[in-house]
N, C-alpha and C positions, 0 to 999 in steps of 0.2 A: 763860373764865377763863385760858387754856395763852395766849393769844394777849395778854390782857396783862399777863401774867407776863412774857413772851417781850418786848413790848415796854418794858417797864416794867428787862428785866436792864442793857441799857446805862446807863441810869440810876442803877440801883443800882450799878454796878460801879466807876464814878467817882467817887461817894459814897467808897464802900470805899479806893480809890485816895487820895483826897482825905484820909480822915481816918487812913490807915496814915503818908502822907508826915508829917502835924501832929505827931503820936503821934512817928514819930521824928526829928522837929526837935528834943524835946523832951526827947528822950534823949541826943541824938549831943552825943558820939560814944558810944558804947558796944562799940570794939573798934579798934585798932592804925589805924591810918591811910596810904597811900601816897601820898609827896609825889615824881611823876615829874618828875625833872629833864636835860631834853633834851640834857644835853653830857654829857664826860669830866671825873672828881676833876680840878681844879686852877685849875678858870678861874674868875671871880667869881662866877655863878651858882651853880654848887658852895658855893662858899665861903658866901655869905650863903644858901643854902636849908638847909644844915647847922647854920648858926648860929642861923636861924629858927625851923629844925625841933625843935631841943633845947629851946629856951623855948617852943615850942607844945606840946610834950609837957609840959612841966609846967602850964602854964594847962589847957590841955584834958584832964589826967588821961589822957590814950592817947598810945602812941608814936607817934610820927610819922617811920616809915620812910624814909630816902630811896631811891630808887630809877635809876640813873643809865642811859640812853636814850639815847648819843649817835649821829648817824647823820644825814645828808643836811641839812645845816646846821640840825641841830633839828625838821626836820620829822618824822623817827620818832617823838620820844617825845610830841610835841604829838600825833601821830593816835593816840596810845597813851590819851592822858586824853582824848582827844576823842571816843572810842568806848567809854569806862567806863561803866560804871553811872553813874548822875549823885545817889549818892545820899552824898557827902562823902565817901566812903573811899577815893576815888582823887583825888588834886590835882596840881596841877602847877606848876611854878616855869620860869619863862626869860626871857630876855631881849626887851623888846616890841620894840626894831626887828626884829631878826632872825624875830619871830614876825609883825612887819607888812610887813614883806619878801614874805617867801614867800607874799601872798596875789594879789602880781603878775608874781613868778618864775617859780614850777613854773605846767605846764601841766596838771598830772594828781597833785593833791594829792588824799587820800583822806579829805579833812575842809575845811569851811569856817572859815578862820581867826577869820571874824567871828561866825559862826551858830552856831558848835560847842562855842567855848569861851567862859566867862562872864570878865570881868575883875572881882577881888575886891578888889587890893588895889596897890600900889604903892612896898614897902617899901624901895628900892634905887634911888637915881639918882647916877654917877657918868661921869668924862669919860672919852675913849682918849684914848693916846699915843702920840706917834710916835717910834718908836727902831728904832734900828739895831745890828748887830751891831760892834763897837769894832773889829775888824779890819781895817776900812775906814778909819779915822783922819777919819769924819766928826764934825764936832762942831756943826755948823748947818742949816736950810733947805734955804740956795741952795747949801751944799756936796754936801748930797746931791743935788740936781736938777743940778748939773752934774758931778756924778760919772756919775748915774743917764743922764744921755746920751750918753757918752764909753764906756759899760761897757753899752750897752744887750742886749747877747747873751749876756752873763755874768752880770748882776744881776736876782734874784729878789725879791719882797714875798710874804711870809707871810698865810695867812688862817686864818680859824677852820671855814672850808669855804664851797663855790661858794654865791654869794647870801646868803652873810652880813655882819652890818653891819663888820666887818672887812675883808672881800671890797669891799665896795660904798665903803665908804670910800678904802680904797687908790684904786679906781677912779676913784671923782671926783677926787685927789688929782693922780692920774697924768695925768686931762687935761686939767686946772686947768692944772699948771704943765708938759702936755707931753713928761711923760718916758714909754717904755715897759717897764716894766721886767717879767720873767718872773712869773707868778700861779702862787704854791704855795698850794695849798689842805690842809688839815689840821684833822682831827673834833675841832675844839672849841678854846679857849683856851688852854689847857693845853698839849697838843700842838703848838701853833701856836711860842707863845713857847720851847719846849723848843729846837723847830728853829732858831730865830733864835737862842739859846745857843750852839747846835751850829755854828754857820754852816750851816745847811743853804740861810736866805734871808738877806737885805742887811737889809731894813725889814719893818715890821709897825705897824699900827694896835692895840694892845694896849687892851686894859680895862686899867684902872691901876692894879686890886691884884694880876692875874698880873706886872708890871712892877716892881715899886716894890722886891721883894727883890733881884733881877737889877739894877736900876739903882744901889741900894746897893751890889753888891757889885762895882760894875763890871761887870759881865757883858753890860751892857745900856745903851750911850750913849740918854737922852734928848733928845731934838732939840723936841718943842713937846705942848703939850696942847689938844685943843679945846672949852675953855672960852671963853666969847666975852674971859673978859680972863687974865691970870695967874693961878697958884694959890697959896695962903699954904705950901702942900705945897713947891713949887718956884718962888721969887719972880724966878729968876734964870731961868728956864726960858721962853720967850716962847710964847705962845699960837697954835695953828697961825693963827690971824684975823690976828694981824698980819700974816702973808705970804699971808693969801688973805684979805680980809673975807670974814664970812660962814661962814664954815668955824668950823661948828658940830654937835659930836654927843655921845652920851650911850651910854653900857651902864647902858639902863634895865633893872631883875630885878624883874618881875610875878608877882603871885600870880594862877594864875586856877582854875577849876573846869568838868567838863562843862557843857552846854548843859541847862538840864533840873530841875539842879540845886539843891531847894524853897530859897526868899526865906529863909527862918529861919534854913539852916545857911549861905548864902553872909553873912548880914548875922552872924552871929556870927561867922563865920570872918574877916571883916573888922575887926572891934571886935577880937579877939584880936590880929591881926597889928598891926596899930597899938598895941594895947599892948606889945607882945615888943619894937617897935624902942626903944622911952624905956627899957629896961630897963639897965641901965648896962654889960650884955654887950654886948648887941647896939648901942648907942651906941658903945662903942669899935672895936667889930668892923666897923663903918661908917667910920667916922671913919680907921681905920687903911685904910682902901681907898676912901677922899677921896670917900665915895659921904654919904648922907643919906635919909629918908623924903620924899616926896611924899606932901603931908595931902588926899590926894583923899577923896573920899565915892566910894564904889560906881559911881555915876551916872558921877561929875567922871572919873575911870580910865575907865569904857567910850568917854567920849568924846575920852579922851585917845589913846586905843586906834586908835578909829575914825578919828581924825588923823591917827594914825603911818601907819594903813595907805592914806592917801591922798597923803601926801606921801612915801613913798618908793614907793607906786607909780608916781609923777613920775620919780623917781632909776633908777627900774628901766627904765620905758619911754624915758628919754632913753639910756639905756648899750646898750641893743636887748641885755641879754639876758632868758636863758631857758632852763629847765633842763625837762627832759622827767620 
């Protein structure tokens, strides 16, 4: 009878497992929520995880905390949710290249970019731009690449940290068109453009709603956006593709969740975030930062995911780096 009870408990215990997960699918949320968001207050991820997070709190009835993680181009606060309980109360919001980056980067990441975290949702796709600091009297392209050759000991490009899509971008940019100019690196968006304010660098690959007040008020010459064509934002502004075909990138802002994480609260938490963006807040709050929803399904996002991290494993393994 001891012997199978004794084999009969794994059984049972799964059961148990099984039907406590249902039980709180069915409930959740049922308490305060943490939405970790892997940079510094001021960059786009900030901005639209904040803006998300308010209208999720009111659909879902529980706050939805944000929580800001910035640190080693976003891979701290990714191993932050990626080691959570996987039971919805810990989320997380960043950017998908910089998160399909670092799965060819670091050598000694303390989470699987693919395995560990779940992709939910895709509520944020918008272009960078490339500007410079106005003190320079650049106003085009080839003014900057042949400034950027003439000043090559003096002249620095801002990033948002080592192996980020800011990082990587400047990079291909520099040997596309052969200039070498100094890599400043700095924790997050926010920080990155502050410095390019400051003249601390020359240029920067900017997401375009940290840019778009600075470019307003002067503080910040625009030089091109990588859209594959112009933007109705700036019709006067040429598209980095005209001087390089091909020169195309995005600050995509994902939603995702631990690994682990039961089918019922990621498929609800997907139906919600998709509704928060048609909301006339979060429609403007987009719009004013030239970004938009991608109508993925669950599925369509993971494999978008699973893309990113094969093509800029390309980008990474051509550049020979690597970050310990």
């Amino acid at each position: 009878m001891m012997k199978a009870m004794r084999a009969a408990a794994p059984l049972l215990t799964a059961m148990w497992l099984s039907l406590s997960l249902q039980v709180h699918a069915q409930e959740y949320p049922s308490r305060p929520i943490r939405l970790v968001v892997p940079w510094p207050p001021g960059g786009i991820t900030d901005v639209i995880s904040r803006g998300l997070g308010a209208a999720l709190s009111e659909s879902l009835g529980q706050q939805i905390v944000p929580d800001n993680r910035p640190g080693a181009a976003g891979t701290l606060g990714v191993s932050i949710a990626a080691k959570a309980n996987p039971d919805g109360y810990t989320l997380l919001m960043t950017d998908v290249p910089s998160h399909a980056i670092s799965a060819s980067l670091y050598k000694r990441l303390t989470y699987n970019p693919v395995k560990d975290i779940e992709p939910v949702a895709l509520p944020s796709r918008s272009p960078l731009v490339l500007v410079v600091n106005p003190k320079y009297g650049i106003k085009t392209i080839p003014q900057l690449i042949d400034y950027a050759k003439k000043h090559s000991g003096d002249f620095a490009f801002a990033s948002s940290g080592p192996g980020s899509i800011t990082h990587l971008t400047g990079e291909r940019f520099n040997r596309t068109v052969g200039i070498k100019p100094l890599h400043v690196p700095y924790k997050g968006g926010g920080p990155a453009t502050a410095a390019l304010v400051g003249g601390e660098a020359g240029m920067y690959f900017s997401c375009i709603s940290a840019a778009i007040p600075h470019i307003k008020a002067g503080r910040l010459t625009l030089l091109g956006i990588t859209l594959p064509k112009r933007s109705p934002l700036y019709p006067d502004t040429p598209a980095v593709a005209e001087a390089i075909p091909g020169f195309i990138m995005g600050c995509n802002t994902g939603f995702f969740a631990p690994s682990g994480t039961p089918p019922k609260i990621l498929d609800r938490l997907h139906t919600e975030v998709m509704k928060a963006v048609t909301q006339p807040r979060m429609k403007d709050m987009l719009a004013a930062n030239a970004a938009e929803p991608a109508p993925y399904t669950r599925a369509e996002f993971k494999k978008h995911v699973a893309d990113e991290v094969r093509s800029w494993g390309e980008v990474v393994r051509a550049s020979g780096l690597k970050v310990d």
